[in-house]
Steps between C-alpha positions, in 0.01 A plus 500: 500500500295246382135605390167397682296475196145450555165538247136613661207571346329838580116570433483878385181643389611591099270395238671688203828467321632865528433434888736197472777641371501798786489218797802333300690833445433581885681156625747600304568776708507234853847426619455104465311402242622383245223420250101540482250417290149638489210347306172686420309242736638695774763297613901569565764222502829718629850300605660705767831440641437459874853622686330874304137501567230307620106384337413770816694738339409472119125544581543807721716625205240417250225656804691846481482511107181462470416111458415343803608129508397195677745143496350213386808259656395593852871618478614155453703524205390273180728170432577559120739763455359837299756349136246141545209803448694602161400366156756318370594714241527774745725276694724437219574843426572549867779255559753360211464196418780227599688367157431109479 
């Protein structure tokens, strides 16, 4: 089965870094998603598979733990896929690298 990937941005209201890491450690725990990211400025970029989950879904997840979530995309999902998001060192640890 071929996977739906798609990358929204969630507003979520978390202003400290201890907070951050709980919202990412709770999307771990959503059937679907299979990264997040969540800055201090109270923002989350999260890549969820869609044939799993949905953006519905992930913020009525995030709702029940305790973080209530807004998307930013207007469920739309963004155009540059979540790895274009990466540093590029962060990239290059994340894929081999092709011999030339």
């Amino acid at each position: 089965m071929a996977l739906a990937i798609s990358v929204h941005i969630l507003k979520i209201n978390v202003y400290h870094e201890e907070l951050t890491t709980r919202v990412d450690a709770a999307l771990r725990d959503v059937p679907g998603v299979l990264s997040s990211r969540t800055g201090s400025e109270g923002r989350t970029v999260v890549e969820i598979d869609l044939t799993y989950t949905t953006v519905s879904e992930v913020v009525a997840a995030l709702t029940a733990a305790g973080y209530p979530a807004t998307p930013l995309t207007d469920n739309a999902p963004l155009s540059t896929p979540f790895s274009a998001h990466t540093p590029r060192h962060c990239a290059e640890r994340r894929s081999p690298r092709k011999a030339s």
